[in-house]
N, C-alpha and C positions, 0 to 999 in steps of 0.2 A: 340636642338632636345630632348635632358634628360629632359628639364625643361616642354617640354611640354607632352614627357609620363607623368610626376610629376602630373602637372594640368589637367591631363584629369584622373588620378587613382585618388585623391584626389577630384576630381568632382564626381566621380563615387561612392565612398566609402561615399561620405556624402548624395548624393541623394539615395543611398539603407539606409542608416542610418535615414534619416530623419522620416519618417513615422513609424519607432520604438518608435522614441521621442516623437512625436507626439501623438504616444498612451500611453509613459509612461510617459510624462509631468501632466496629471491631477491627476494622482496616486502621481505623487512627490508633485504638490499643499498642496496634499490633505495630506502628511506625513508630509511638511512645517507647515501645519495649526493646525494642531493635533501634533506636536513636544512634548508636554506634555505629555500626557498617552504614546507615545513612550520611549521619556527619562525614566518616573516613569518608565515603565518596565524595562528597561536594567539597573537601578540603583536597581529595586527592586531584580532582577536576581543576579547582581551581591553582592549585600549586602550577598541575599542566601548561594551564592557559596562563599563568605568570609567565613561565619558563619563554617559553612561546613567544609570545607577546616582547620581551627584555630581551633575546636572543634572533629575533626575526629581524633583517633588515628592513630599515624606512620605503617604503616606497610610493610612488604618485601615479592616479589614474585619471587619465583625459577622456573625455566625453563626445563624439562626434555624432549627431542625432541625423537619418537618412528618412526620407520618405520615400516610399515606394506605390507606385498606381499602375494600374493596367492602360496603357493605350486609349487614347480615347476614342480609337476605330475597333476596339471591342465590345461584344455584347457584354448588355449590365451583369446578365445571369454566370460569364463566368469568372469564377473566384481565382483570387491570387493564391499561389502556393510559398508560404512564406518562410513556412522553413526551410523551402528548397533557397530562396532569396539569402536567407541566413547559413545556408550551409555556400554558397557560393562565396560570399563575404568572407568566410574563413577556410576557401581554396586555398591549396599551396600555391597554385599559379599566381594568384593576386599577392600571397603573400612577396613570392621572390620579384613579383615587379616593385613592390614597394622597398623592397630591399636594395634592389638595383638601382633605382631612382633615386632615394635618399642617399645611397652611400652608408650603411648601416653597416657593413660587412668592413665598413673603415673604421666605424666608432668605437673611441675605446668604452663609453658609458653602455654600447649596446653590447660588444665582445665581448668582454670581462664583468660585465654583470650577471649577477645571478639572480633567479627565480626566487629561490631557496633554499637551505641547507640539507644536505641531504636527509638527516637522519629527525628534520623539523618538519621534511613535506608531507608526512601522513598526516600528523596532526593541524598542519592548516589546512592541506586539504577537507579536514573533517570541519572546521571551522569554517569555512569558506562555503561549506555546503549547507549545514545552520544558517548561516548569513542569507542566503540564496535560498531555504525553505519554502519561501513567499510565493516565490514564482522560478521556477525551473528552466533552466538557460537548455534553448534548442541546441540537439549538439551539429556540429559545427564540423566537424571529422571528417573531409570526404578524402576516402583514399587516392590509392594510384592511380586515376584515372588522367589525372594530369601528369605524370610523372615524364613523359618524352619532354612536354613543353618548361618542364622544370630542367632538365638535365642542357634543354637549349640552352635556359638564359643563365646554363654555371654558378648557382647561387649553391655553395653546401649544404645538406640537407640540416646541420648539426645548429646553423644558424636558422633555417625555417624550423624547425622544432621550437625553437627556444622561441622565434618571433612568435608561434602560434598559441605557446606554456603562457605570455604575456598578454596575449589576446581574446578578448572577450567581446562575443555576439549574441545581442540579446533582439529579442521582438520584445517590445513593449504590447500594453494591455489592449490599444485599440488596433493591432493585428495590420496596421501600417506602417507605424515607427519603428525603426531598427535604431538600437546604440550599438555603436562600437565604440570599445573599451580598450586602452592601452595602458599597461601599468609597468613600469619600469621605476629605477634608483633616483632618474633626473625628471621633473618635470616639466622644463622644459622638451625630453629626447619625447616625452607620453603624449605633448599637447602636438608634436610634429607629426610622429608618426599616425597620430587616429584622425588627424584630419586630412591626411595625405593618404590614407586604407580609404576614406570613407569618398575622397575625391580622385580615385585612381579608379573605385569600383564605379562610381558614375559614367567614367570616361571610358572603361569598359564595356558599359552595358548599354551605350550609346556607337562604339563600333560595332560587339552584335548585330544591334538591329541595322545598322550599315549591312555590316557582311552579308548578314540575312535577307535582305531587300534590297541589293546591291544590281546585278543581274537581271533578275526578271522587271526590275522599276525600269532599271535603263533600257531594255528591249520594248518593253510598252509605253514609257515615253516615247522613245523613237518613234513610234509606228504613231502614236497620235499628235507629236510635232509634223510627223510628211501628211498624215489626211489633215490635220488643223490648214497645211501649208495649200494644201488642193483645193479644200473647201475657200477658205478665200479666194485662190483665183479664180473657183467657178462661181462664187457669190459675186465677183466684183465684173467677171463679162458679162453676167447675167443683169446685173443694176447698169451696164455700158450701153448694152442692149437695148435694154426697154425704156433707158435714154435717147436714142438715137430715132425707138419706132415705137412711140407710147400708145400707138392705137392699132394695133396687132391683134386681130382677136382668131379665135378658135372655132370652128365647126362643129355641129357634134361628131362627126365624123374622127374629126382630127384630135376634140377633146376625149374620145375613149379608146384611141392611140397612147397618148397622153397618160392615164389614169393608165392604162393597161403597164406603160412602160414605171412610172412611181413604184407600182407593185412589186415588178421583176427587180427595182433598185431596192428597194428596200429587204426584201429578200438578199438578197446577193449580198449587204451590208451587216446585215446577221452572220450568213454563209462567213464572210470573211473576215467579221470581226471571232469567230468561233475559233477558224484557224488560226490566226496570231494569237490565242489566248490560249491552243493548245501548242500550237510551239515553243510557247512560255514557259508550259510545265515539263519538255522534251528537256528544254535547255536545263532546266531544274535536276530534271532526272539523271540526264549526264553528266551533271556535275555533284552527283549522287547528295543534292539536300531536298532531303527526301521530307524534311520535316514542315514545308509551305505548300506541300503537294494535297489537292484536297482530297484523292484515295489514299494517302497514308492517316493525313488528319481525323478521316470518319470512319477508320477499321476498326471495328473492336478487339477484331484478334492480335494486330501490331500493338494497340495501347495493354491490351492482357498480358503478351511476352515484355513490353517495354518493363513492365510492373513486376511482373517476375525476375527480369535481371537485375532490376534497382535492389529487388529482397537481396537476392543472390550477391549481387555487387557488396551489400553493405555485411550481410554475414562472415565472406570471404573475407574484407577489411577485418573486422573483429576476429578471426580466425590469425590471421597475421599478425594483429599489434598483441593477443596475446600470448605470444610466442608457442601459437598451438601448427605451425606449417608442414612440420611433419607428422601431423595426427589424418588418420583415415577420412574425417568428417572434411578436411581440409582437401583431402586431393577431390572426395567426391562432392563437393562444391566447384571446386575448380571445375571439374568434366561437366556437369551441371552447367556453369556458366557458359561454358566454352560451347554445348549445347543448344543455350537458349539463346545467346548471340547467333549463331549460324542459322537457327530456326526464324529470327528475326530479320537477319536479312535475306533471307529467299523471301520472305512475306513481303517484303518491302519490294524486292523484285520482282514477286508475281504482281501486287497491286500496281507497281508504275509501266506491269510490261502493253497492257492497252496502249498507252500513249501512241503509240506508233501507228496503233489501228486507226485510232480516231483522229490522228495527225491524216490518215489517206482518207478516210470517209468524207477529213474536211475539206481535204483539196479537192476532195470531183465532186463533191456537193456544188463548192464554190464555182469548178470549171461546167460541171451543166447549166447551173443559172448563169453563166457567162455568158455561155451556148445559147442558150434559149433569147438570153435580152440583145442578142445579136442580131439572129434572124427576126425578131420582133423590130429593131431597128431597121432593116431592110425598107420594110413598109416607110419609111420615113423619105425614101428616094422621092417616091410620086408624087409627094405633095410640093408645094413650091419654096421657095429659096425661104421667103420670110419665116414661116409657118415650121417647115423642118426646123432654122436656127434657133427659134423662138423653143420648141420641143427638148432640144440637146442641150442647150443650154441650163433648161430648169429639170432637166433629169439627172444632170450632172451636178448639181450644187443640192437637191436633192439626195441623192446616193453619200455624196460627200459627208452633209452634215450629218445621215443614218450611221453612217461606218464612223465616225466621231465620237459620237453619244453612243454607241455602241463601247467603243475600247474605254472610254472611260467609265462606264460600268465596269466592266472586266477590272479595270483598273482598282477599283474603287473594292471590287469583292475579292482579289488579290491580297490588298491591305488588310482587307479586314480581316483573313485568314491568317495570315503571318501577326498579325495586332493583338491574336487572340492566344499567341505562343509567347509573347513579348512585356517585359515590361519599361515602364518609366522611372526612374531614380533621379532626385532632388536632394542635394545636400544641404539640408535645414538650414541646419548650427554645425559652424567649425569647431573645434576641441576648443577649449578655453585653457589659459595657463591655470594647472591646479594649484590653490592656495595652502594649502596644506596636506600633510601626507593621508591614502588613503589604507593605510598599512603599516604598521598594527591598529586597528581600533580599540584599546584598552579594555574601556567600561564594556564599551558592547560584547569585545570577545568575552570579558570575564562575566558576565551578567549571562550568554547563553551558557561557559563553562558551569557554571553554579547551576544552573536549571538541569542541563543533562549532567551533572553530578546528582545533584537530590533524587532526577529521576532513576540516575541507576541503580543508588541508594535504596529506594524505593522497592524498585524492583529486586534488587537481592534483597531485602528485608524480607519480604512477600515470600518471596524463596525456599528462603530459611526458614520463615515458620511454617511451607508446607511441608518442609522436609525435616523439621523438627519442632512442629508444634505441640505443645502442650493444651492439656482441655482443662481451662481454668475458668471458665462459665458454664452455667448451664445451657445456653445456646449455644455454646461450643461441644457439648452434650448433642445435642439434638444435630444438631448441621452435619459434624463428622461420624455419629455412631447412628443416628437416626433412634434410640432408644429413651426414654423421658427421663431425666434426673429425679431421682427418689427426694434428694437434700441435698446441704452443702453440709460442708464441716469445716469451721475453720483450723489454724493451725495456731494451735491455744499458745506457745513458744510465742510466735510473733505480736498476739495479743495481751500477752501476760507485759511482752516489752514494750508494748507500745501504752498500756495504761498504767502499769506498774504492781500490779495485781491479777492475781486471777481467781476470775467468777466462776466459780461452779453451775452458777443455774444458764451461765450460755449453754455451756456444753451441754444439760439438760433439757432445753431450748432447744438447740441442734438436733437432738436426737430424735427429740419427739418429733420435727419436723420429718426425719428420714422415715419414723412410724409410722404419722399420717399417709407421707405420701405414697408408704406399700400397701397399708387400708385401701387409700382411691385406686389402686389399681384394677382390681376385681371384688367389689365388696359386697356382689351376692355371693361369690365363690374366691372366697381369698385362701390363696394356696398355706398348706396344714406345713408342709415342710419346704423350712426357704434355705439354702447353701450361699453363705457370703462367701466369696473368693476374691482374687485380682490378679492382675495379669504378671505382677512380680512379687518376689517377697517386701517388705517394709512399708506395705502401701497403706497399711493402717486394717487391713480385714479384722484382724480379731478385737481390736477395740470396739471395731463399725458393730460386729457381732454380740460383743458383750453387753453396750450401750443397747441396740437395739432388743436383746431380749430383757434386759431391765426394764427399758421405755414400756415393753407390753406386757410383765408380768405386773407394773405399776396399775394398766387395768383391770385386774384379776381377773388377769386369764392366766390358765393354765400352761405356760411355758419350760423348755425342758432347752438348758444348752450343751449343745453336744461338740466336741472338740476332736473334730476329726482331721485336722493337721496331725498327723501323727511322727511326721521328722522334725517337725518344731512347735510342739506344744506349745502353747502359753495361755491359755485360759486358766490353769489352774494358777499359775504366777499373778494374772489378774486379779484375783479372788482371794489371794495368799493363801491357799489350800495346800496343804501336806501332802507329797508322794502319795499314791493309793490307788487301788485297781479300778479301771477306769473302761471305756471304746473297747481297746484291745483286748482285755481280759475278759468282757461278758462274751465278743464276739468267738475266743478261743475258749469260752465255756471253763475258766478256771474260776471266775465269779460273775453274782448273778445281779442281774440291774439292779435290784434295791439296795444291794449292798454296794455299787459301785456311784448310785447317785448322792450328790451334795444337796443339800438346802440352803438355800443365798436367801437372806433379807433383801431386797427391790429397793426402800429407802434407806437403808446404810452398807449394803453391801456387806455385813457381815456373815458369816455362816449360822445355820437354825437348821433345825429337825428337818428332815426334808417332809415331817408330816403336815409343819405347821402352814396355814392358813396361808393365803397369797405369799407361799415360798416361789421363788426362783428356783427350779431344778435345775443341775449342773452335770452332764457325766464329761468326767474327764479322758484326757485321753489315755491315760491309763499305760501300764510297762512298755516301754519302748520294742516295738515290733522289726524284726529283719527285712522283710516288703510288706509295708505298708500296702501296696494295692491286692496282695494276697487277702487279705483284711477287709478293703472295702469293697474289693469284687465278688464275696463269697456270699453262698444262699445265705448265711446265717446272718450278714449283717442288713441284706433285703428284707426279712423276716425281721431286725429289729428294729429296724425304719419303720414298718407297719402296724408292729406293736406301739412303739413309741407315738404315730399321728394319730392310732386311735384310741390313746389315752392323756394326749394334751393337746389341746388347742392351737398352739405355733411348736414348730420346736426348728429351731434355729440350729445351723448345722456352721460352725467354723473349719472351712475347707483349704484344703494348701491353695496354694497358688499355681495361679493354671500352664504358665509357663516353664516353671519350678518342679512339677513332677505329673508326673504322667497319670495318676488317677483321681487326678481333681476333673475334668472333663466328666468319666464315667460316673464322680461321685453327685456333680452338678445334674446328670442325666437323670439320677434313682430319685432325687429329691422332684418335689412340686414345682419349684420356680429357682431361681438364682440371680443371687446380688451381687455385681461388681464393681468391686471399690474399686476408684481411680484416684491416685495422690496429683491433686492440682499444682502446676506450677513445675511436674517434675516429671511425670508419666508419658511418656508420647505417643501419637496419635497411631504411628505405625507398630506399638507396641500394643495399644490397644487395641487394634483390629485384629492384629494375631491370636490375641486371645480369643476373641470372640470368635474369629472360624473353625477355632477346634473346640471353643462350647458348640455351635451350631453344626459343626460336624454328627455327633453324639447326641443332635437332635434336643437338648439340655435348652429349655425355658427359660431364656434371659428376661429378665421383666423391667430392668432398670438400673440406671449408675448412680451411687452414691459417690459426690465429689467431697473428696476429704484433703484435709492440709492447707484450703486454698488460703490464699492472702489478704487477712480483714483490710488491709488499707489499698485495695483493689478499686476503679473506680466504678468498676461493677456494681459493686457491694453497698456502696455508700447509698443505703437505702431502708426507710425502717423496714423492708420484707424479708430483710435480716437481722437475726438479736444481736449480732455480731458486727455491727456495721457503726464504723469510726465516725 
């Protein structure tokens, strides 16, 4: 029972497999056949990656792993931008503080070391990018945009280049890890520098959010260090108080006093917690950071232009590095940019120009409810000493703790808006000293050279055979011509060499197959006159010709072969028939068909009566004509085409060659059908479709290709559904 699940998964798996093969068997041919330019490629690939690899200096790359988080006073929902994280990491600005700090611009292992040779850096870089196929390094580029704060700290640009040629910033796969990469001649200089990049950018991005929360923190502190300072001393006369007269009580009179005046405080602590939150963003505005401001933060139209100068900013970059600055696209980028900045900050100025209004709404907001809890306190006269102090007392520690808890709200949604621009950076793992070099990798580099060698290989083999394919199967029949292969033929030379002998009944075998398969063509109506031709001389036509009217006169049928190559005869040479008037001379009416026809024996090929019994009839071509298509264009040779199909059964017509002279086309046209012989192995694919558009020009019934000459020891062939098959 096991063995026949076995054989039925194992039937199963090779019949889904098979028609894979089948499509990718003539690609394997075709890589067997072209093995040369494949090999030369992967040898020339890998010579490369030798060269390369022996000639590239050693070099060592340090590892420094960053984490990066948003804020934890940010909403969950918004995402980090990480390869802004990653393009800021490989700033020039960061680079020249790290350069300034180390003293790098002292070293001689940094100075005088090189990247790579010049005339080696295409091809690493080509390697280095295989290597990196996996996952694609964010780029890292940001231009000019720091360039003032570069020029501050006098770091030559010639050495931040080359720091940056050495530098490598990656996101890893869970879109929090960042490595940076240092690869330099010392590994020591690699394990110093990446962990000094990876902890300078930390120390960085922690005065940011200083600088950024610097000002507004400290104004709003302020302001809730003095009410925190108020609210205690109104909380502590108030607990002094109801120490001193713990049985103090309230009328209702004097308690909806009381409640009236809570209201007016608590209001007012709104009122004035509103104003210092809008002075906040005055002072913000003033000191134009405009980016903590929360009508810059919710504009759609500022985040639109911001997005359109970031496009613009990085096109412009790439317009520059590639030395395209005096090209047209370049200036109009520039004015472009220059545009969308100006357009950007009037936005920026229209949205913070409120502030000012609602800075005044808040102060008379604030001084009415001033106003009002004033003369509302008036009433407080009439009552008595106790009852008033008792009143002011807890309306004031009241109002206190409201304007309190007020500012630090404000406070709290401050943070969170600036927390939501901002991130956190943790420096994991410091570099480690690398143990060995990271550059050359040998095996590796020479293992992907061989792969994109074979593929290039590959590819020009593929190439080359569209561009000089040969049609050496019959499904190379069918695929490039779209027409059904009649037969094969082999090429009896190679057959003879390969067994040592040669058989006559292949080649008689052969033929008959080309017979059959013009019978299936039409065989309620199998065309009366068929024209063998091909698309050049030596391709085998008149053999194909002579063989096939043998193969049918072998039926006894009535067959007639007519030899109308008339600038190179050879059917009579076939036959070994003697000079004699032949084509040309019945159709110039100097002799008349009976007299110009031969009788051929079918099984020995000798000459006979042409009365006798299942003869082969032969007209030759007969005295050499001056144009030939004078000859086969005339009424009188239409007129013997029709005499001849209505008095034999096939008659076979051996036609020049279609490329080769100019009234093979017309003569394919007058006939029934036409057979084109293609020599396998030699004939090409662009040659045989020439032919075929100027048969199909002239409207001429192509019906099928006889492949002749192909190669018995083909691995096509190797099949008994050829007699011919090794």
């Amino acid at each position: 029972m096991r063995m026949g699940w076995w054989t039925a998964g194992l039937s199963f798996l090779s019949e889904a497999i098979e028609p894979v093969t089948a499509r990718l068997r003539p690609h394997a041919e075709v890589l067997a056949r072209r093995r040369r330019p494949v090999a030369g490629c992967a040898a020339g690939a890998l010579l490369l990656a030798g060269v390369v690899c022996l000639l590239a200096p050693v070099r060592y790359t340090a590892t420094a792993r960053l984490r990066v988080e948003p804020l934890k006073t940010a909403p969950a929902s918004q995402g980090l931008d990480v390869p802004e994280e990653v393009a800021l990491l490989g700033s020039r600005i960061l680079v020249a503080e790290v350069i300034r700090q180390l003293g790098l611009d002292r070293d001689p292992d940094f100075v005088n070391g090189r990247r790579h040779g010049a005339w080696l850096a295409p091809a690493t870089r080509v390697l280095k990018r295989l290597r990196r196929a996996t996952w694609p390094a964010h780029d890292s580029q940001e231009e000019d945009a720091d360039a003032d704060e570069r020029l501050l700290l006098d770091v030559p640009a010639a050495l931040i280049a080359k720091y940056r040629s050495w530098l490598d910033v990656v996101a890893t796969a869970d879109a929090r890890t960042i490595e940076v990469s240092f690869t330099s001649p010392s590994p020591a200089l690699s394990q110093q520098v990446a962990s000094a990049h990876a902890a300078q950018y930390v120390r960085r991005r922690l005065g940011l959010r200083a600088q950024l929360t610097g000002e507004p923190a400290t104004f709003l502190e302020e302001e809730i260090d003095r009410v925190r300072g108020e609210l205690l001393a109104a909380e502590g006369a108030l607990a002094e108080f109801r120490g001193q007269h713990p049985t103090v009580a309230l009328d209702g009179r004097q308690q909806t006093l009381a409640a009236r005046l809570a209201e007016l405080g608590r209001r007012l602590s709104e009122a004035e917690a509103d104003r210092i939150a809008v002075e906040s963003e005055r002072r913000l505005a003033r000191s134009r950071r405009y980016d903590a401001l929360p009508a810059v933060a919710s504009n759609t139209r500022i985040q639109a232009l911001r997005t359109e100068a970031n496009r613009l900013e990085t096109r412009h970059a790439e317009l520059r590095k590639s030395f395209l600055a005096a090209s047209p696209e370049f200036h109009d980028t520039s004015a472009q940019l220059r545009s969308v900045r100006a357009r950007l900050e009037r936005e920026m100025v229209r949205a913070t120009s409120a502030i000012d209004s609602r800075l005044i709404v808040a102060r008379g907001t604030e001084a009415s409810l001033r106003s009002e809890l004033g003369r509302t306190e008036t009433s407080l006269r009439a009552l008595d000493e106790l009852a008033r102090q008792a009143i002011e007392l807890d309306q004031d520690a009241a109002h206190g703790r409201a304007l309190y808890e007020a500012l630090r709200a404000r406070k709290q949604e401050a943070d969170l808006l600036r927390g939501m621009q901002l991130s956190s950076a943790l420096l994991l793992d410091p570099a480690p000293l690398p143990a060995r070099p990271s550059e050359p990798r040998v095996l590796h580099d020479l293992g992907l050279s061989l792969l994109a060698g074979l593929g290039l290989g590959a590819l020009a083999a593929l190439r080359l055979e569209a561009r000089h394919a040969r049609l050496e199967t019959p499904d190379d029949v069918r695929r490039a011509l779209g027409l059904p292969p009649l037969g094969v033929v082999p090429d009896f030379t190679l057959l003879s060499a390969a067994n040592g002998r040669s058989d006559p009944s292949i080649a008689a075998e052969a033929y008959r197959g080309v017979r059959t398969g013009l019978g299936f063509i039409d065989p309620e109506r199998p065309p009366r006159s068929v024209v063998v031709t091909s698309s050049e001389p030596g391709e085998g036509k008149t053999a194909t010709a002579v063989n096939l009217a043998i193969s049918l006169a072998a039926l006894d049928c009535r067959v007639i072969l007519v030899d109308a190559a008339l600038r190179g005869a050879a059917v009579h040479r076939a036959f070994g028939l003697p000079p004699g008037p032949g084509l040309a001379d019945v159709v110039r009416g100097k002799a008349s068909l009976a007299a110009a026809t031969r009788g051929i024996d079918p099984t020995t090929g000798r000459t006979t009566p042409a009365a006798s019994a299942g003869a082969l009839h032969v007209l030759p071509a007969g005295t050499p004509a001056g144009d030939p298509s004078e000859i086969l264009g005339s009424p009188r040779w239409h007129e013997l085409l029709r005499s001849l199909t209505g008095r034999y059964d096939t008659v076979v017509i051996d036609g020049p060659a279609v490329l080769a002279a100019t009234d093979a086309a017309p003569l394919a046209a007058a006939a029934d059908a036409a057979v084109l012989v293609v020599r396998g192995h030699r004939t090409e694919r662009p040659v045989v479709r020439r032919a075929l558009a100027r048969l199909r020009a002239v409207h001429a019934r192509v019906i099928g290709v006889v492949l002749n000459g192909v190669d018995p020891g083909c691995v096509y062939y190797r099949s008994y559904a050829y007699p011919f098959a090794a």
